[in-house]
C-alpha positions as CSV (number, residue, x, y, z in Angstrom):
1,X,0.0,0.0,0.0
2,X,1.3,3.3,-1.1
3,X,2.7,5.5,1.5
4,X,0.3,8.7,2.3
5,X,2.0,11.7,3.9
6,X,3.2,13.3,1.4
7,X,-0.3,14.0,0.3
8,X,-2.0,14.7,4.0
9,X,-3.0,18.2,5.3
10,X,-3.4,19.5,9.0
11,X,-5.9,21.4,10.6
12,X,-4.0,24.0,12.4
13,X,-7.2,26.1,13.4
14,X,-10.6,26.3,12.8
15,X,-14.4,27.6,13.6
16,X,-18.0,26.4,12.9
17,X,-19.3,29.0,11.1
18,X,-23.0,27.6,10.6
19,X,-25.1,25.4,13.0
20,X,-28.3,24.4,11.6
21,X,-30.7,21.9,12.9
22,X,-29.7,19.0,10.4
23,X,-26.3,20.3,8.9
24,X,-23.3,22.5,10.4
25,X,-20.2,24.2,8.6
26,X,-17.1,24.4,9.6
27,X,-14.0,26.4,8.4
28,X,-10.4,25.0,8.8
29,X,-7.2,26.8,8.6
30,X,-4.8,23.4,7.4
31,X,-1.2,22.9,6.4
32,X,-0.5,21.4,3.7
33,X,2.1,18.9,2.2
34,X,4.2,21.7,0.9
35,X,4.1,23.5,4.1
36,X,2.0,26.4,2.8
37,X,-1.5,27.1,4.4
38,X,-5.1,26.6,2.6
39,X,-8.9,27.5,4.4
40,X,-11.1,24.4,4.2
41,X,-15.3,24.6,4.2
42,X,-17.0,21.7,4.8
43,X,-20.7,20.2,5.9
44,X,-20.3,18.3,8.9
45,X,-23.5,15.8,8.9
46,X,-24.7,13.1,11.1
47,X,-24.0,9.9,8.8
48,X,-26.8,8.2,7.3
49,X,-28.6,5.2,6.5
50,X,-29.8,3.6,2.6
51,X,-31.4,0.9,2.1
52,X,-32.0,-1.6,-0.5
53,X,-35.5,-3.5,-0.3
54,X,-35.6,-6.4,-2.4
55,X,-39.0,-7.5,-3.1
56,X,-39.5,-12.2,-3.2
57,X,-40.8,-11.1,-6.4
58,X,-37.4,-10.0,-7.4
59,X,-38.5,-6.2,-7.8
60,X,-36.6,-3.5,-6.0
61,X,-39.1,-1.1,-3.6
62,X,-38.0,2.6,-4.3
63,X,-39.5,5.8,-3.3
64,X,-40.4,9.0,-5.1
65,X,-39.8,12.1,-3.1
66,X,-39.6,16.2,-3.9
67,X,-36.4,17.3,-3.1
68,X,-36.6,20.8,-2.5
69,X,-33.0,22.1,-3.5
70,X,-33.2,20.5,-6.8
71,X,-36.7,21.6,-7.1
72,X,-38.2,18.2,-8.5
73,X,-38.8,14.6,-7.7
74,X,-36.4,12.3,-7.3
75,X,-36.7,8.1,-7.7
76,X,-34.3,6.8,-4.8
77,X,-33.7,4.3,-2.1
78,X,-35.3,4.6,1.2
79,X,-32.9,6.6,3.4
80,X,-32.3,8.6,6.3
81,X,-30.0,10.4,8.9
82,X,-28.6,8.7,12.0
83,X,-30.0,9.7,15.3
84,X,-27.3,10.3,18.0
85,X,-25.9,7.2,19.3
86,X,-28.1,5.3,16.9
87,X,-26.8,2.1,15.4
88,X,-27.1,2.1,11.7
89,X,-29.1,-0.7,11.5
90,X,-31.2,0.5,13.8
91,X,-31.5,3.8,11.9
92,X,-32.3,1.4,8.6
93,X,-35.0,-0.6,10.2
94,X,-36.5,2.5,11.1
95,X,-36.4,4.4,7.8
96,X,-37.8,0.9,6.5
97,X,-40.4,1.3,8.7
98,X,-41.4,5.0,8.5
99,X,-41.2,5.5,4.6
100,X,-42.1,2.5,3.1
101,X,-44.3,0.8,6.2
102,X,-42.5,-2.3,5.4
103,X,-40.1,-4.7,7.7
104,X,-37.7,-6.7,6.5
105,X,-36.5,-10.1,8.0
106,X,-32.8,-10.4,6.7
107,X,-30.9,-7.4,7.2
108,X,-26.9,-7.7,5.4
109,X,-24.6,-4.9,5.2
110,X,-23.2,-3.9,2.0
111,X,-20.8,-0.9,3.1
112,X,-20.5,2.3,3.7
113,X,-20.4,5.3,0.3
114,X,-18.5,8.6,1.3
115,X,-21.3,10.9,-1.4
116,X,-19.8,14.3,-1.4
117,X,-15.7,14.1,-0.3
118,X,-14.7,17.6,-1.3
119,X,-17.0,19.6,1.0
120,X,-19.1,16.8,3.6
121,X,-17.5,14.2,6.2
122,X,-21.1,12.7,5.5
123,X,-21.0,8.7,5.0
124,X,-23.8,6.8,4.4
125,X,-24.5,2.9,5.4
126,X,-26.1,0.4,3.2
127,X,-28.3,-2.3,3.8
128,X,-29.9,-5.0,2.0
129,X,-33.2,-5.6,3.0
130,X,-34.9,-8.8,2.1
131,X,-38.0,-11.0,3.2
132,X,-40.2,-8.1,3.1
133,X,-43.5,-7.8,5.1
134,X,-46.1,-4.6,4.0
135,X,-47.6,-2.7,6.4
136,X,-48.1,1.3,7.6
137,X,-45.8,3.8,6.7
138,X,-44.8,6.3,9.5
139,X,-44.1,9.3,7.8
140,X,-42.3,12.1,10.0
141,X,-44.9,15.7,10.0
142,X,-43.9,17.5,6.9
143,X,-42.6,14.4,4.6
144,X,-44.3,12.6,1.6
145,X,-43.2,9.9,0.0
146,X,-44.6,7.7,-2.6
147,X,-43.9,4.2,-3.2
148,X,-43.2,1.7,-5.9
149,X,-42.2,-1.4,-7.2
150,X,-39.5,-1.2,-9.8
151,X,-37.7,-4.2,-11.6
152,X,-33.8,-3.8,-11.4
153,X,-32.9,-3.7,-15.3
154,X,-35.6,-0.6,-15.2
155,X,-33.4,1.4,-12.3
156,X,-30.5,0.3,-14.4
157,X,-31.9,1.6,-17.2
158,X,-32.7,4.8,-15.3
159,X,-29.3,5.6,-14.9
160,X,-28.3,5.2,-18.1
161,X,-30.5,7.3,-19.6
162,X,-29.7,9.7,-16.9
163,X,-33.7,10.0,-15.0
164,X,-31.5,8.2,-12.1
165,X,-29.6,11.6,-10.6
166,X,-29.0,10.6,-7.1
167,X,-25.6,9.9,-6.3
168,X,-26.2,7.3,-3.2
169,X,-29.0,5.7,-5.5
170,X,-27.1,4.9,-8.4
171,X,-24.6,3.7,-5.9
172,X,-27.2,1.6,-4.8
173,X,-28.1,0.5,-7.9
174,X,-24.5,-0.7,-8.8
175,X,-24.1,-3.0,-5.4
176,X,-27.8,-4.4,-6.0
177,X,-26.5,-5.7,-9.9
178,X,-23.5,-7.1,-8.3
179,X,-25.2,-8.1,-5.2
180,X,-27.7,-10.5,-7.4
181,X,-25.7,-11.3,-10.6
182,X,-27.9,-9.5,-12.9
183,X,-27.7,-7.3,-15.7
């Protein structure tokens, strides 16, 4: 394994400069390799949770949601932010739960994506959910969601033909093709 330091920077000093009830910014004064000095902005956020439900049909359960910074609606994997101290299992059981009203039996952990390395220490857990069970979705106040089955060479499709924007999603996507051997 190659050798790193020539490439690593130091924080040196630094301040949060935004503390918001989901997100917060900080600004980092760092050394770098060189020995010169360079300010660093980045999100600091929770860590989250995806999931991948796999249907016994074979089809994959997706949600449609408005996504109000990109102003449209977006076809994506269940998903949601860690509570404090929250396992991330935990956390995907729930988001299961709440979005899609559905429980899943076997739970197996896939990894864990890094979605926005130049300005976010955000990571996101996934899951594979299987041996669904439908019930009652638990929506948290102010969040709709929409459901759907979708067949997996459809989502691949989808991100060929670029309606499949979401970063973590089409992540998703590419672990579920290797995940079950299809194309």
């Amino acid at each position: 394994m190659p050798q790193d330091d020539h490439l690593i920077e130091t924080r040196t000093d630094g301040a949060r400069v935004f503390d918001g009830a989901l997100l917060h910014i900080n600004r980092d004064t760092v050394r770098l390799p060189d020995g010169g000095t360079a300010t660093r902005e980045y999100v600091v956020h929770p860590g989250a949770v995806m999931v991948i439900p796999v249907l016994d049909d074979g089809r994959i359960l997706m949600e449609r949601q408005f996504r109000y910074p990109l102003d449209r609606v977006f076809l994506e994997f269940p998903a949601g932010k860690l509570d404090p101290d929250e396992a991330p299992l935990a956390c995907g059981q729930r988001e299961l739960l709440e979005e899609t009203g559905h429980t899943a039996r076997e739970w197996e952990y896939l990894g864990v994506v890094h979605p926005l390395i130049s300005y976010s220490d955000e990571e996101i857990h996934f899951f594979l959910a299987r041996g669904l069970t439908a019930g009652e979705a638990q929506l948290d106040e102010g969040e709709f969601v929409e459901t759907l089955a979708v067949p997996l060479a459809e989502l691949v499709a989808g991100v060929l033909d670029g309606r499949i924007t979401d970063g973590k999603t089409i992540s998703g996507i590419f672990w579920l093709e290797k995940k079950l051997g299809v194309r």
